[in-house]
N, C-alpha and C positions, 0 to 999 in steps of 0.2 A: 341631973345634968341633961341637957339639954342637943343636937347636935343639930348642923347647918348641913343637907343633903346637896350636892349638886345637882346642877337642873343637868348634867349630863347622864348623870348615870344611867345603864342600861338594863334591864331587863334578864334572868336566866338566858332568858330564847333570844332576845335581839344579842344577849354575845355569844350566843353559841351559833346563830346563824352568820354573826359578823364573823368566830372563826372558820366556819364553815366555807365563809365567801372567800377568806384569805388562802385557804388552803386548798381547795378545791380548786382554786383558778389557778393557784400557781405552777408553773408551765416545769418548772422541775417535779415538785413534789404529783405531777400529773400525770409521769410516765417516769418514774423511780428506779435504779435499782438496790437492792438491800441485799446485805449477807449478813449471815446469820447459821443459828443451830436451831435446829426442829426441838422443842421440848415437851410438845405435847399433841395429838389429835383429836380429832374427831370425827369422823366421816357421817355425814347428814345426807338425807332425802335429799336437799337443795343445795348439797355439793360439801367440801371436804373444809370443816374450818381447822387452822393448829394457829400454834402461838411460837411465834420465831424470837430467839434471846440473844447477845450479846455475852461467849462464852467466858470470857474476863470481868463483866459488870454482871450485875444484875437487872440492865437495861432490858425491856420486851416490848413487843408489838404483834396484836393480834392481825391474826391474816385469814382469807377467807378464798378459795378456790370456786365459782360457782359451778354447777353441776353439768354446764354448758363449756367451759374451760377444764373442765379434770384431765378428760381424756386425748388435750390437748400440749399437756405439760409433759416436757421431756424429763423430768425426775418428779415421781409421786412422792411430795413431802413422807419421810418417817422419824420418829422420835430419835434422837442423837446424831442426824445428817446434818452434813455442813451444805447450807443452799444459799443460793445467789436470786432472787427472786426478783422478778418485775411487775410492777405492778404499778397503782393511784391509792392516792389517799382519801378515803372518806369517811366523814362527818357525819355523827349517829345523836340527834337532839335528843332523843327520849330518852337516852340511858347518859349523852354526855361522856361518847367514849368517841375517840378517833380508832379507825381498823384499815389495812393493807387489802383492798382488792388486789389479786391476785390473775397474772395474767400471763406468765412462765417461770418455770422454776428448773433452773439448770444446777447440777451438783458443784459444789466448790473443793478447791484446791486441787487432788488427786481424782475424785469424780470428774470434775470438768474436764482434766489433758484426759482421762480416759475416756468422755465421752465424743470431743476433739479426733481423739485416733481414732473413734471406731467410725464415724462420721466420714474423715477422709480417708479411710479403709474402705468403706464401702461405695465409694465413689470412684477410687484408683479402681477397686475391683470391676464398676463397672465399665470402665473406662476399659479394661481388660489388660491394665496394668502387669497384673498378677500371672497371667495365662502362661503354658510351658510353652505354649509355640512358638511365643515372642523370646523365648528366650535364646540364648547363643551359646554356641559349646565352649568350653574352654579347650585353649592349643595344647594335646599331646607333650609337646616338648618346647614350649617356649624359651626365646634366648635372652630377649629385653621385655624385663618385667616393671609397672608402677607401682607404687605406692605412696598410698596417702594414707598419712595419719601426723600424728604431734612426734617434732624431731623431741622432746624430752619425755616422750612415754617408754613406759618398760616394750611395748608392744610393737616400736619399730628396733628393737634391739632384737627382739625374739624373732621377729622377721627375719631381718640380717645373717642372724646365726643359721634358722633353720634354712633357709633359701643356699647360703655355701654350706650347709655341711651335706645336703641333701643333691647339691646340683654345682657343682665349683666352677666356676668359667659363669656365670650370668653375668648378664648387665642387670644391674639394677637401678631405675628409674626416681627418684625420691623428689617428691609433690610436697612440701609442709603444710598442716593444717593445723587449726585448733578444732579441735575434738570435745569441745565442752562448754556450752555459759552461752549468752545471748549471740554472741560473736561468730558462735561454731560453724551455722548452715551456711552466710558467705564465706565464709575461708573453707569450708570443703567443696563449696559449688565451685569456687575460684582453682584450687588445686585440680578439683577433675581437668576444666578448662585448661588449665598448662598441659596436662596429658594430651589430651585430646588436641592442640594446637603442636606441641611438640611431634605428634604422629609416629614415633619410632616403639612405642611399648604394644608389646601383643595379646597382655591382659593386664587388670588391674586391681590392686589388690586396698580394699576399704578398710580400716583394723582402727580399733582402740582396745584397752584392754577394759577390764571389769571396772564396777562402777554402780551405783545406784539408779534407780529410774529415772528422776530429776536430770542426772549426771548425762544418762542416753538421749533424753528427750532431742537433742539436734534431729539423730536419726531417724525421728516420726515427723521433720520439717519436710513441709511439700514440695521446697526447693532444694533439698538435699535427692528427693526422692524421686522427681522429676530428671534431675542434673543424673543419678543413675542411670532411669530408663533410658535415657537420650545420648548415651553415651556409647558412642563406635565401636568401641572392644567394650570383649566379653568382661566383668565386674565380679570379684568374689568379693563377701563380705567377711568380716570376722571381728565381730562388733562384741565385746565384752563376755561376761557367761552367765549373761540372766535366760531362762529357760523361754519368755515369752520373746518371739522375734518382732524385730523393727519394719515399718513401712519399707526402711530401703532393703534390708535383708528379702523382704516379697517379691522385691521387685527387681534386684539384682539376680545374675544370668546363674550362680551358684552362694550360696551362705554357709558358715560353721561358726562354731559360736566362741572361737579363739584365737590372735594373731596366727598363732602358730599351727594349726590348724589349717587357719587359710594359708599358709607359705605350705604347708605340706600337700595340700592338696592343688596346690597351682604346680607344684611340677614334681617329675617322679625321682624314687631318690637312685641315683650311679647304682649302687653295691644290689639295690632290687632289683633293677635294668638288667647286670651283671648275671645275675643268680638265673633272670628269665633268660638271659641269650643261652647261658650254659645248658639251661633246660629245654628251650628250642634244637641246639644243635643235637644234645641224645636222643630229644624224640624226633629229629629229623633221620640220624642215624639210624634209628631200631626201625624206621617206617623204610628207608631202606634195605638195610640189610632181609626186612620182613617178606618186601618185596622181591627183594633176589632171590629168595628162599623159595617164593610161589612160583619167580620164573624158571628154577632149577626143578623143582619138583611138575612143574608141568612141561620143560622140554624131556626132562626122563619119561614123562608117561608117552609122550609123543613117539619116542625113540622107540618105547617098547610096543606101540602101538603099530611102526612101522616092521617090526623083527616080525609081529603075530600077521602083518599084510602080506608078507613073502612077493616083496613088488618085482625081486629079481626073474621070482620064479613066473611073475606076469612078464614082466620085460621077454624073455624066452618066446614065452608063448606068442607072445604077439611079435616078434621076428620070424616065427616058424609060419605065421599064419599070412604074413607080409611078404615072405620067400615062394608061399604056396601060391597066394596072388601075381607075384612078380610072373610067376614059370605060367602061370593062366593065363596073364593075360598077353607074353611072348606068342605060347601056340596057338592063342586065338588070331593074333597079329601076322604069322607068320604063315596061316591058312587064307586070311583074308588077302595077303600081298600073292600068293602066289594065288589065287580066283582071280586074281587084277591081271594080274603078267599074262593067265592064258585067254581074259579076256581080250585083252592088249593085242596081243598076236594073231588075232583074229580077225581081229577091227582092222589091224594093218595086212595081211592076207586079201582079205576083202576090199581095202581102199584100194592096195596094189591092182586086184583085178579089173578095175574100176577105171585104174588111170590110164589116160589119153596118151603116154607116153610111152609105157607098154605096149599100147594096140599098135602104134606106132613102127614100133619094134618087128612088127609081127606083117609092117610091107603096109600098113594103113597109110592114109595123109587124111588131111585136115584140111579144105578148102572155107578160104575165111575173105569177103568180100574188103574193098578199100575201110569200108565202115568199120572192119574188126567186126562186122555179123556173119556168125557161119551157116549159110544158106541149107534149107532142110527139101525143096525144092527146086528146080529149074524156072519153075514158074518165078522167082524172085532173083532171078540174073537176066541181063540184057544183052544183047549184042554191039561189044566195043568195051562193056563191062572190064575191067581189070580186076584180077581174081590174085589172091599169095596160096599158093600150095605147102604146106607145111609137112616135110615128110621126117622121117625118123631123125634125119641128120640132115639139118640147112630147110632154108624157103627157096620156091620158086614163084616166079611171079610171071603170068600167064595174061592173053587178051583170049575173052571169048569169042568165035565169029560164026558158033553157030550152036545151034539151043535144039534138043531134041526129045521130047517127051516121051514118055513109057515106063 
């Protein structure tokens, strides 16, 4: 038998380089990405080869890390991982095998949202999202309180209940959200935003109850977690009772890891108020009574202090010694007035001698010129001169007409 070849046919090498050219150039297959399960390695001198499978088929594709890319991939391929890899296709003639360069390799399914959280974990963190500075106290006694979570969860009932059984008289504020599925982080961002526009609530309570991780995931949304920090009143959380906490639980002003919890801990309960006031007023009492006790016991020492000073028996004495002063300083006073008095009488004795009105008495006169000057010689009168003679009793008034010296 005989056969007719075409004049087309190609070569081993011309079709391994025609698929070469097809594949290599193709602008998806050039920048890929694939998921898969790790089922084997090998870590080489010239970088990390494994073989990535298809955990339903028995479908595989050799992949290749070079030794220049290892240390650059955020999940180091290992056997049984599920990975989402990026990478190019290329084309191996000598052996006739196609292989995944390899050019990141991120964990899939539950790796990935966990490497997702830790990612904007540590970017909130440096943002200083997390910080306690930033954070806000919750009010002592608040009177209108919010809450957001789903009007058909167990966990706004539990709210309800502990909030009146703990505190009767609240307002309570109620935001509805969904708490679960794609939908979740706009309708909680949306819910704060009514609080926050509303302006009458003085904190805010965030709640759903338990749930799976998948189930929490809203809570690790950047817009759920953002719409926290940014939000005017202070923020408890009380987001399900998984042990690891949520982005917004970080970043909210207080977290517990239960509706009810958080309703417990946003306000105190009456009947514990009750029990501290009763326990303020006894130990305000005892600190009185303690202290009237010290004031008694220190004005008795006082008293006895004044019995042992015998202040009367000073009082006495210093009367007697005030009486002896008094009589001292009389007869000193009464020696000095009468020194005065016979000085006195002496002075006037003397003045008396003295006066011009006496000598008078005694047949004198006073001759005193018109001037009122009383002439000491003749030599200072004239002839014609008018002279007043001033005698004991009355003036006369006199002309000179004749002046005689000696």
């Amino acid at each position: 038998m005989t056969f007719d070849f075409p004049n087309t046919a190609l070569s081993v090498t011309g079709l391994t380089d025609y698929l070469k050219l097809l594949l290599e150039q193709d602008e998806i297959l050039r920048q890929v990405w694939v998921t898969g399960e790790v089922s084997s390695t090998n870590h080489h001198q010239s970088g990390l080869f494994f073989t990535l499978k298809d955990t339903d088929t028995t479908a595989s594709i050799k992949c290749v890390a070079w030794k220049s890319q290892v240390a650059k991939l955020a999940q180091i391929p290992v056997a049984g991982e599920q990975l989402i890899i990026l990478g190019s296709i290329r084309i191996y003639p000598q052996r006739g095998e196609y292989q995944l360069t390899v050019w990141q390799a991120l964990p899939a399914g539950v790796g990935l949202q966990a490497l997702r959280y830790q990612q904007l974990k540590n970017r909130l963190q440096a943002e200083g999202l997390f910080d306690t500075e930033r954070k806000k106290y919750l009010p002592p006694h608040p009177q209108i309180i919010a809450v957001v979570t789903s009007p058909t969860a167990a966990a706004w009932g539990d709210i309800q209940k502990t909030l009146k059984h703990r505190y009767p008289g609240l307002h309570i504020l109620f935001s509805p959200a969904t708490v679960q599925g794609e939908q979740a982080p706009a309708s909680i961002v949306k819910a704060i935003e009514r609080v926050k526009k509303d302006g009458r609530a003085e904190v805010l309570i965030l709640s759903r109850g338990g749930g799976a991780v998948e189930e929490l995931a809203c809570f690790n949304d950047e817009r759920v977690v953002m719409a926290v920090a940014n939000c005017s009143i202070p923020v408890i959380t009380g987001i399900g009772h998984q042990r690891d906490e949520s982005l917004t639980d970080l970043v909210a002003d207080s977290c517990v890891h239960t509706p009810t919890a958080a309703a417990e801990t946003v306000v105190p309960s009456l009947s514990d108020l009750q029990i501290q006031h009763q326990q303020r007023i006894t130990d305000l009492c005892t600190a009185v009574n303690s202290s009237l006790a010290a004031r008694e016991k220190q004005l008795q020492g006082l008293k006895h202090r004044l019995r042992q000073l015998r202040l009367d028996r000073q009082v006495e004495q210093e009367k007697d010694k005030l009486s002896w002063k008094h009589r001292q300083l009389l007869q000193v006073t009464t020696g000095k007035l009468q020194q005065a008095s016979q000085h006195l009488e002496m002075l006037r004795q003397k003045l008396a001698s003295i006066d011009p009105q006496s000598v008078l008495q005694r047949g004198y006169a006073v001759v005193i010129t018109e001037n009122g000057v009383i002439p000491r010689s003749v030599s200072e009168l004239t002839i014609g001169e008018n002279l007043v003679i001033q005698l004991a009793q009355g003036k006369v008034t006199v002309k000179v007409i004749e002046v005689t010296e000696g």
